[in-house]
SETIKE-490149 format. One record per atom (N, C-alpha, C, O, CB): residue number from 1; residue in one letter; atom name; x, y, z. Coordinates in steps of 0.05 Angstrom, whole numbers. Glycine has a CB too. Example, Ala and Ser with C-alpha at 12.3 -4.5 7.8 and 13.67 -1.06 7.14 Angstrom:
<rs>
 resi resn name      x      y      z
    1    A    N    264   -114    156
    1    A   CA    246    -90    156
    1    A    C    264    -66    156
    1    A    O    285    -66    169
    1    A   CB    226    -89    181
    2    S    N    257    -45    142
    2    S   CA    273    -21    143
    2    S    C    258      1    157
    2    S    O    268     23    161
    2    S   CB    282    -12    114
</rs>
This chain:
<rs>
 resi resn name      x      y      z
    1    X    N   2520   2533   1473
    1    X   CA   2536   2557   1473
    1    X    C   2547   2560   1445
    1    X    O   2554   2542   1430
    1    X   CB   2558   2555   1495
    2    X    N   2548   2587   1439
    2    X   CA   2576   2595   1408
    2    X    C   2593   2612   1417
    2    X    O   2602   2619   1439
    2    X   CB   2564   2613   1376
    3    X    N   2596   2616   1393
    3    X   CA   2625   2633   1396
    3    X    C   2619   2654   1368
    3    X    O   2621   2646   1345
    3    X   CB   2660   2609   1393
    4    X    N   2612   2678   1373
    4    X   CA   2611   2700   1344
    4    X    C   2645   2719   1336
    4    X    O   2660   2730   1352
    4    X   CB   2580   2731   1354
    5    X    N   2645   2716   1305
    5    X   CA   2662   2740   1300
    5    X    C   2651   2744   1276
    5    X    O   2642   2729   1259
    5    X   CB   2693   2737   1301
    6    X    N   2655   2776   1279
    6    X   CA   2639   2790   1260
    6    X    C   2607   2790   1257
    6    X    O   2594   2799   1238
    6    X   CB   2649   2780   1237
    7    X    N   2598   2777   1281
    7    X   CA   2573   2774   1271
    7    X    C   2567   2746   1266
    7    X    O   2544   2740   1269
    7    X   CB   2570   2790   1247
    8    X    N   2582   2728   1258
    8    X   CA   2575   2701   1248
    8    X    C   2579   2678   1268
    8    X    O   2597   2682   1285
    8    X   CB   2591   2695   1224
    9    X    N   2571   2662   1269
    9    X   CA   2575   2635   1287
    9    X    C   2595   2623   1265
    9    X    O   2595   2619   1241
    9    X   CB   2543   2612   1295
   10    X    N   2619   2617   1295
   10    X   CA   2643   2606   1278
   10    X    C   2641   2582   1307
   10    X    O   2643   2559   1299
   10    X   CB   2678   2632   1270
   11    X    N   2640   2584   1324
   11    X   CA   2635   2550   1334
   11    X    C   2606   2548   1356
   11    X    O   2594   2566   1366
   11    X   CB   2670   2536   1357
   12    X    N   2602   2527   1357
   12    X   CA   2581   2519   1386
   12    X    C   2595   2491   1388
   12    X    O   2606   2475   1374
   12    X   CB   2540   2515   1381
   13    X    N   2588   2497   1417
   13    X   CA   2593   2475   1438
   13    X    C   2583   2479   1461
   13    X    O   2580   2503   1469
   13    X   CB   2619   2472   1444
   14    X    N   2571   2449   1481
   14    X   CA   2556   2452   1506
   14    X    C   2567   2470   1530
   14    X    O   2589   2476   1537
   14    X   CB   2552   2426   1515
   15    X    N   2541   2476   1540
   15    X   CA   2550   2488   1565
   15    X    C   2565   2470   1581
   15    X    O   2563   2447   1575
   15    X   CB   2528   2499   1581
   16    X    N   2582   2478   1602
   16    X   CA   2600   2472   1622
   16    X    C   2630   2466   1604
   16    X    O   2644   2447   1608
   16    X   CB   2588   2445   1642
   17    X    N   2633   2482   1589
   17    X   CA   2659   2478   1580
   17    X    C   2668   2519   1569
   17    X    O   2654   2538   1567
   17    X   CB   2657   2448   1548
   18    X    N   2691   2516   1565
   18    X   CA   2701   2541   1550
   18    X    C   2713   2538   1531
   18    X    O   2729   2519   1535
   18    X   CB   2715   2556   1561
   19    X    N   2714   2548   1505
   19    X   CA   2732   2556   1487
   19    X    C   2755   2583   1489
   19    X    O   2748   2606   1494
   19    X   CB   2715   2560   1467
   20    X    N   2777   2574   1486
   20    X   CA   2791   2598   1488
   20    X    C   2806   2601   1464
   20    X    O   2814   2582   1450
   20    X   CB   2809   2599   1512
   21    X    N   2811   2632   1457
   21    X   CA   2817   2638   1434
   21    X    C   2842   2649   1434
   21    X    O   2850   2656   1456
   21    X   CB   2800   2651   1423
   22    X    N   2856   2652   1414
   22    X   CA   2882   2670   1416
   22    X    C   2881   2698   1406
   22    X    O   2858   2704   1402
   22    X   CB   2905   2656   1401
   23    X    N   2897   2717   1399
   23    X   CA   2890   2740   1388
   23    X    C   2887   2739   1367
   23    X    O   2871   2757   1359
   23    X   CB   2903   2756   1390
   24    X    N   2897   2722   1346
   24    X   CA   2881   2719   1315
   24    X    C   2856   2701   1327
   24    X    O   2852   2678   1319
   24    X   CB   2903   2699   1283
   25    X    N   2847   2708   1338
   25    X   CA   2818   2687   1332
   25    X    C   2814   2661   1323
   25    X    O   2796   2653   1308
   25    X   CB   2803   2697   1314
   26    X    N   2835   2648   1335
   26    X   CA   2828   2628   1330
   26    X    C   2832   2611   1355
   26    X    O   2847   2617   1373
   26    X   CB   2838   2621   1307
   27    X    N   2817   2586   1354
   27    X   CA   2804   2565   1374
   27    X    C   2837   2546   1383
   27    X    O   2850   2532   1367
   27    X   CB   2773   2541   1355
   28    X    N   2843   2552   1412
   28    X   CA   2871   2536   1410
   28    X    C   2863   2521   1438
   28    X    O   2883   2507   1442
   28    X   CB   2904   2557   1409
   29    X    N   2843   2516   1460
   29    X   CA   2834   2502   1469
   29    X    C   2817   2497   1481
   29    X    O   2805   2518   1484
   29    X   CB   2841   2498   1474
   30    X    N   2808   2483   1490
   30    X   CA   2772   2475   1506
   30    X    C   2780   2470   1537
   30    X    O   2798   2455   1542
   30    X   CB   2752   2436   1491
   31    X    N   2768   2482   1556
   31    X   CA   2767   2478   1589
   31    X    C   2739   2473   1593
   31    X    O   2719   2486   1588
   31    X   CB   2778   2505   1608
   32    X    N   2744   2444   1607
   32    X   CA   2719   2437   1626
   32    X    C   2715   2461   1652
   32    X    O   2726   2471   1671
   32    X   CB   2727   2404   1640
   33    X    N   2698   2462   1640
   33    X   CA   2683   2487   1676
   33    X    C   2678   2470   1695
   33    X    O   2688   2474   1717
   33    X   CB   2646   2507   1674
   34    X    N   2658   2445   1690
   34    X   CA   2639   2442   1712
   34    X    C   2650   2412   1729
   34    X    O   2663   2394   1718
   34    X   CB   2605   2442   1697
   35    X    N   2643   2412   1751
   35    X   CA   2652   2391   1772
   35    X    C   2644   2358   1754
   35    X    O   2655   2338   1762
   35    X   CB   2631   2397   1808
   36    X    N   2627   2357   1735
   36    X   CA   2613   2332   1728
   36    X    C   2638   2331   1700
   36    X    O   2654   2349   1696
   36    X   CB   2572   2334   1720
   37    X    N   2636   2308   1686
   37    X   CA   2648   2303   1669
   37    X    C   2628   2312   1645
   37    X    O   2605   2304   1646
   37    X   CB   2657   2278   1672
   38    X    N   2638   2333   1614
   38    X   CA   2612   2331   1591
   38    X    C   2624   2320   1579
   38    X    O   2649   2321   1578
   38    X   CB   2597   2354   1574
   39    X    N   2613   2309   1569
   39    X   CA   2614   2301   1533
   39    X    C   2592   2314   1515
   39    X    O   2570   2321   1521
   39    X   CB   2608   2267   1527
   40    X    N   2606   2317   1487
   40    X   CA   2593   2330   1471
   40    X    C   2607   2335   1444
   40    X    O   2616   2316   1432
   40    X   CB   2585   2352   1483
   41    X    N   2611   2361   1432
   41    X   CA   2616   2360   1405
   41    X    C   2625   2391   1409
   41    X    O   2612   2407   1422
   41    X   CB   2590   2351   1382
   42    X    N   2647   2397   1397
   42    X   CA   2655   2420   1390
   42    X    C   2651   2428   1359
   42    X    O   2664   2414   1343
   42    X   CB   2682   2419   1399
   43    X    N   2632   2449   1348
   43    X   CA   2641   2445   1323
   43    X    C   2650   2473   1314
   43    X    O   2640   2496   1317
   43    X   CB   2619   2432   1306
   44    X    N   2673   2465   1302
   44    X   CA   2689   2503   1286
   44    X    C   2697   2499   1270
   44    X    O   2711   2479   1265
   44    X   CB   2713   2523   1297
   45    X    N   2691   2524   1250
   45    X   CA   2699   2531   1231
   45    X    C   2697   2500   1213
   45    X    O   2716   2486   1204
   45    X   CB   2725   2546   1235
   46    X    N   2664   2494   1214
   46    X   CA   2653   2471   1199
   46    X    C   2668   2436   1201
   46    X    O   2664   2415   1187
   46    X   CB   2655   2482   1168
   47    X    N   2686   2444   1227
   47    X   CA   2687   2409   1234
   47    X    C   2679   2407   1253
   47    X    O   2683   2424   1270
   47    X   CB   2712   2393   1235
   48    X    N   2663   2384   1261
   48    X   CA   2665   2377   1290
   48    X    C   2678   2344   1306
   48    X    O   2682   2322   1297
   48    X   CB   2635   2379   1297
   49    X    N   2682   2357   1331
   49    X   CA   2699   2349   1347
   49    X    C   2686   2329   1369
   49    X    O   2674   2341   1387
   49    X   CB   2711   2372   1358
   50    X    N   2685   2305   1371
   50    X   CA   2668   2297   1386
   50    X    C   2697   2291   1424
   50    X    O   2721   2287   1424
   50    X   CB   2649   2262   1365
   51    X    N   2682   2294   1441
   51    X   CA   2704   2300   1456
   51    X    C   2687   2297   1488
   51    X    O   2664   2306   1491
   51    X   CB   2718   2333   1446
   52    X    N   2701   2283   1510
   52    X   CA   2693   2280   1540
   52    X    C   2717   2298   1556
   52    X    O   2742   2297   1557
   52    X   CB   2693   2242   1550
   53    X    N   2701   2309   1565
   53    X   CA   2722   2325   1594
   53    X    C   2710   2321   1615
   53    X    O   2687   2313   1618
   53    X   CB   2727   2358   1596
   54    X    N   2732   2328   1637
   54    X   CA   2725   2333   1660
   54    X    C   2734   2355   1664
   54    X    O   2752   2366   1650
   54    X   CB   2731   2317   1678
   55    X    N   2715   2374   1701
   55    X   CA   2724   2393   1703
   55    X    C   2759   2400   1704
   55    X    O   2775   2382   1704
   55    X   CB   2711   2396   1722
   56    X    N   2769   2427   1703
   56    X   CA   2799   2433   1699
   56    X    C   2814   2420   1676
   56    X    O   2835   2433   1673
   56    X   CB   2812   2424   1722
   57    X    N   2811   2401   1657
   57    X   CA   2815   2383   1638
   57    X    C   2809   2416   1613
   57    X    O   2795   2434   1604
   57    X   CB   2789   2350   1639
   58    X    N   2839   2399   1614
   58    X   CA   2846   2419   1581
   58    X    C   2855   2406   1558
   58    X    O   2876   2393   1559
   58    X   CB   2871   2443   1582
   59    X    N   2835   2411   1528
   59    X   CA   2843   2404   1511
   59    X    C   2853   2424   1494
   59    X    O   2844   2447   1492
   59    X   CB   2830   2390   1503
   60    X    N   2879   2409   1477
   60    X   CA   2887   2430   1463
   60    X    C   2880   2433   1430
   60    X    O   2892   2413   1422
   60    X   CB   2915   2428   1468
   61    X    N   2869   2445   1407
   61    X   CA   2855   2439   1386
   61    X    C   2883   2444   1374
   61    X    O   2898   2462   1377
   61    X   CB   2828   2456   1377
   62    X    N   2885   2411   1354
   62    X   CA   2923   2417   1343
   62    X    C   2915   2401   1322
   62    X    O   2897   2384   1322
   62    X   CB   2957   2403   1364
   63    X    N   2929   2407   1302
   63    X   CA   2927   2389   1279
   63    X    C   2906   2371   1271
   63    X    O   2906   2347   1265
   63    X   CB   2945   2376   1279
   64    X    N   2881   2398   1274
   64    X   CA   2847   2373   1273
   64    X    C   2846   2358   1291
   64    X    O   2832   2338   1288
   64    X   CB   2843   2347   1248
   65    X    N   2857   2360   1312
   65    X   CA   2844   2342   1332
   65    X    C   2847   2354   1364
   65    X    O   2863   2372   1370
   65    X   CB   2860   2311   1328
   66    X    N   2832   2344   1377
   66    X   CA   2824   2348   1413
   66    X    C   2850   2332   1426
   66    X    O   2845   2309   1430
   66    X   CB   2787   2327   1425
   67    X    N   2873   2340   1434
   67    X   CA   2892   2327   1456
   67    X    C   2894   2342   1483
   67    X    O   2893   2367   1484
   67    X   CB   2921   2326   1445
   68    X    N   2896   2323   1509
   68    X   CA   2894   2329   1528
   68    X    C   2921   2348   1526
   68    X    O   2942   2348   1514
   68    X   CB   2890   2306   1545
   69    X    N   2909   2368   1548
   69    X   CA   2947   2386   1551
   69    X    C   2949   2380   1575
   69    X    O   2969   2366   1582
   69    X   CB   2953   2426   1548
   70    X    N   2932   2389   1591
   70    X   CA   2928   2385   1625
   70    X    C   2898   2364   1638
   70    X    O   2875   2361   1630
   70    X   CB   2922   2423   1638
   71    X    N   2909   2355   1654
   71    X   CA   2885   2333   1677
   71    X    C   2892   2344   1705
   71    X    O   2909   2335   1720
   71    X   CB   2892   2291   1678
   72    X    N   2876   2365   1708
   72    X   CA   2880   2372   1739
   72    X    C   2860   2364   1750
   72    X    O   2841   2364   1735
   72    X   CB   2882   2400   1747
   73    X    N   2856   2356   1769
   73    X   CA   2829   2341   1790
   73    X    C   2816   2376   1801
   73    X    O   2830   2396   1807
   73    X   CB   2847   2312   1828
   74    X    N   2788   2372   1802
   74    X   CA   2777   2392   1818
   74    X    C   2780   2388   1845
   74    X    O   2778   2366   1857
   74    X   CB   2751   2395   1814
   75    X    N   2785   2408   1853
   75    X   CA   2792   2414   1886
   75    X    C   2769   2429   1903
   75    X    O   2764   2454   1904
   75    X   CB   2821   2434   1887
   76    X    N   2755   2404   1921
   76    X   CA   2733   2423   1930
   76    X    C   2737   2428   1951
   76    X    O   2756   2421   1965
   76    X   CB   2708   2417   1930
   77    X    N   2713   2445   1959
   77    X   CA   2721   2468   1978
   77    X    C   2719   2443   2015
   77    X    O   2706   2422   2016
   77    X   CB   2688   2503   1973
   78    X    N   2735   2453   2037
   78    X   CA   2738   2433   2052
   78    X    C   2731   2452   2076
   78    X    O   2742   2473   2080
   78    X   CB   2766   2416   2050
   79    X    N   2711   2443   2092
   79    X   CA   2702   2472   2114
   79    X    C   2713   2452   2137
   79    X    O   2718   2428   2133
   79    X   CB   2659   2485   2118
   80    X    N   2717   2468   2169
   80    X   CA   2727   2458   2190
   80    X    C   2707   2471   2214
   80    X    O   2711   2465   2237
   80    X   CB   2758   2464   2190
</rs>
């Protein structure tokens, strides 16, 4: 996956995760999407980030580096 502004690739990183941005455009944290744990590499604005999540798992991008903000457990679905 990337991420374009203006036209240009300013990060990639694997599928089952998100980047979220703020209104200046810039990268302030990574959410695991998917039920499995990834690992992989974030790379923006020419650093990269080597980094393991799990789903709901939020990192926050702070002072060059990946810190956990949140560890929420996925909650699956429970039928009766």
């Amino acid at each position: 996956m990337y991420s374009l502004s203006n036209g240009e690739e300013i990060a990639r990183f694997p599928a089952g995760v998100r980047l979220i941005f703020n209104p200046s455009n810039h990268a302030v944290s990574l959410v695991g999407m998917a039920v499995r744990s990834i690992t992989g590499t974030l790379s923006y604005l020419g650093k990269a980030y080597s980094f393991q999540i799990n789903g709901n798992e939020v990192l926050r991008v702070q002072n060059g580096q990946l810190k956990q903000e949140k560890k929420i457990d996925v909650v699956y679905p429970t039928y009766r």
